[in-house]
N, C-alpha and C positions, 0 to 999 in steps of 0.2 A: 232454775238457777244454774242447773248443770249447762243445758243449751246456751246460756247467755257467754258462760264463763267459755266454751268454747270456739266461739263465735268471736269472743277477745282474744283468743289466741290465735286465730287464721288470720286475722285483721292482722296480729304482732310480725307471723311469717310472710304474708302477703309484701307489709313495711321492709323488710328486711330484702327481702329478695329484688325491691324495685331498683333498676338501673339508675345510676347515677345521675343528677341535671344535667344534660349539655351543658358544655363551656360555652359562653357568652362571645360574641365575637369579640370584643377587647381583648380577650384573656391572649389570644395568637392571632393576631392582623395577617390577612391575606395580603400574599404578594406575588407580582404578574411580573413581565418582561424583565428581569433581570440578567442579565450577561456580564463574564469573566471577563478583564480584558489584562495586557501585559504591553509594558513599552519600556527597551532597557535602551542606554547610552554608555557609550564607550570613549576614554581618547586617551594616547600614548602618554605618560609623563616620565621624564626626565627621575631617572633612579642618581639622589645625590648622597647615600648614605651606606659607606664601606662598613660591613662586617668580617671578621679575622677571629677563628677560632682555632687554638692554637692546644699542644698537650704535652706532657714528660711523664713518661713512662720508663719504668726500668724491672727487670727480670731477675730473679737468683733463687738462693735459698735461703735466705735470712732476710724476714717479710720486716722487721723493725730497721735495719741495711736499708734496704729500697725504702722505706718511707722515707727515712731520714734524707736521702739521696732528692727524692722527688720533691719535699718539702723548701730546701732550700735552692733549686734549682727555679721553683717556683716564686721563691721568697724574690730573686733575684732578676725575674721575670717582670714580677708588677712591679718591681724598685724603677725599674729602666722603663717600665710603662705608663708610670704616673707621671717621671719629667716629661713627656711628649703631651703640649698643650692641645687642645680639643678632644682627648683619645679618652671617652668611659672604658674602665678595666673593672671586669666583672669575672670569678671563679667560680668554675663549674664543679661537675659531678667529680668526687673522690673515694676510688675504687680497690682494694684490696681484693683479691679474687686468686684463690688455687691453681696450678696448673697441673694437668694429672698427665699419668704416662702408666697405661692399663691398670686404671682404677683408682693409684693411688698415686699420692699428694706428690710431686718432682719439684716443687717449686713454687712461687709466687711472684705476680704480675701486681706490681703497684701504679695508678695513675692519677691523674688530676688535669682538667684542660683549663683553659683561659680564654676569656670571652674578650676582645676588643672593636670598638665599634667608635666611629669619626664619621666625619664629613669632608674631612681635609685627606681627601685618598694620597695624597703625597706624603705627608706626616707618617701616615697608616699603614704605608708600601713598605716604606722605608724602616718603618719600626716592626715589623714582619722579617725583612729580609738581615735586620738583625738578632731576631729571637730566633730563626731558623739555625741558628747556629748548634742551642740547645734546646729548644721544641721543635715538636713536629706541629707538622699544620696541615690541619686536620679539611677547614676548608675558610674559602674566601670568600664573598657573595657580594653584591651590592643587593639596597634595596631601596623603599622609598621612605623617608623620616614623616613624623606622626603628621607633622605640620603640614607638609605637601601635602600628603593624603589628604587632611579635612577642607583643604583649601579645594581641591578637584575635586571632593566628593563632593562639597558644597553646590559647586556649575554644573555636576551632573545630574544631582538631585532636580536643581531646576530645570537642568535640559528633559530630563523624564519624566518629569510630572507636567510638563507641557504638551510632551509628545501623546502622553496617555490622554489628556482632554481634546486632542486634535483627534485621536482613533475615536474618542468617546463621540466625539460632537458626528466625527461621520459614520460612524454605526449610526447613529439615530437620523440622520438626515436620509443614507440608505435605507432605511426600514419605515420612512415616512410618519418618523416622531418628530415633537416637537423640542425635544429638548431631554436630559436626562438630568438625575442628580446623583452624587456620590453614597452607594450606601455602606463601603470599604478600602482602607486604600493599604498597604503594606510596602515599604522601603524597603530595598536591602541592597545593602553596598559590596556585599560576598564576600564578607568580612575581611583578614588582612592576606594579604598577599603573599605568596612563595619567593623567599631571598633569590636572586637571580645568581647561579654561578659565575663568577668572573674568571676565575683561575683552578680548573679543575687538575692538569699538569702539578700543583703544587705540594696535592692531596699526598699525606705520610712523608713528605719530607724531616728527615730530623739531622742533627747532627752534622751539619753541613758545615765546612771551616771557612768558607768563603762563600755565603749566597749573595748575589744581585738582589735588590728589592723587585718582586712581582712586578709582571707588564697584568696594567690595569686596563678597564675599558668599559666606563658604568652604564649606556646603553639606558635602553627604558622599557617599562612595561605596560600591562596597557591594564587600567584601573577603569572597572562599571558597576553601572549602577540599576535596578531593575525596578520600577513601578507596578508592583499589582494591585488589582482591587476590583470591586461589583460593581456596576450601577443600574440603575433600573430607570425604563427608559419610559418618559412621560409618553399617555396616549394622546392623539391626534384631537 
């Protein structure tokens, strides 16, 4: 009885210690001739959309003084920027911050900027070169509006996923395949683009009692688009 009983127990450790079944081949499908491939497109477009970031800032010791001060200088800012038809007016960051002079507190810097942003760079110039009066301007830019973007992103998308099946078709015709199919593909349009300086000259202007409206000049940039992906290349 003793030998039986032990003899079920080498059998229990023998179970236990056996290696796991092979995975079946379904479980992970081999795969052969696969290769990266990449194919971007690129083409100039016309920047039709002025940005103008504009700011009032004022200094003292009496930090409730200067707000009061920047507040309505502001108020007075987007009064004159709303009449100006096509011009979105949008207000930025609002700043209260110390100024020290060896350690401790001399003073306080209050500010506030203002975003303006057209299509009508004339409108835009001109309503610039009269807030210049009482803000500074901080910077000017052009760039390209959502709508162009998708419109060129769209012809480039197709230009590059063309160009990738023409690399595709002749990798495999050089390697004396018969043909491949897609087994990944990834877009990317390199997302959005850096506003184009237009008027760097203008940068911290303030308090000007007589300024000209900015010399413009919207110029273009150059918007791409990039195709990656796998494919794996049928054999002969």
């Amino acid at each position: 009885m003793r030998k039986a009983h032990m003899i079920a127990q080498t059998l229990a450790l023998l179970t236990l210690a056996a290696p796991p079944a092979a995975s079946t081949a379904t479980d992970e499908p081999l795969t052969y001739d696969r290769v990266s491939l990449a194919y971007g497109a690129s083409r100039e477009v016309e920047n039709d959309t002025l940005v103008a970031v504009l700011s009032a800032q004022r200094e003292g010791g009496d930090a409730a003084r200067l707000a009061d001060e920047v507040n309505k200088v502001m108020t007075k800012a987007l009064e004159r920027a709303k009449q100006v038809e096509g011009v979105k007016v949008q207000t930025l960051e609002y700043h209260t911050s110390p100024i020290y002079q060896q350690q401790n507190i001399a003073g306080w810097r209050v500010s506030q900027s203002l975003r303006l942003e057209s299509q009508d760079a004339g409108h835009l110039g001109r309503l610039v070169g009269d807030l210049q009066k009482e803000l500074a301007v901080q910077s000017v830019s052009y760039t390209v509006s959502p709508a162009q973007r998708r419109t060129a992103e769209d012809a480039l998308i197709g230009e590059a996923v063309q160009g990738f099946e023409k690399r595709a078709t002749l990798l495999a015709a050089q390697l004396g395949r018969s043909g491949y199919r897609i087994v990944s593909l990834e877009v990317d349009t390199g997302g959005g683009a850096v506003p184009r300086p237009a008027m760097l000259q203008a940068r911290g202007m303030a308090m000007v009692a007589e300024a000209a409206p900015p010399a413009l000049e919207a110029g273009t940039q150059t918007l791409a688009v990039t195709v990656r992906g796998t494919v794996e290349l049928q054999r002969p």
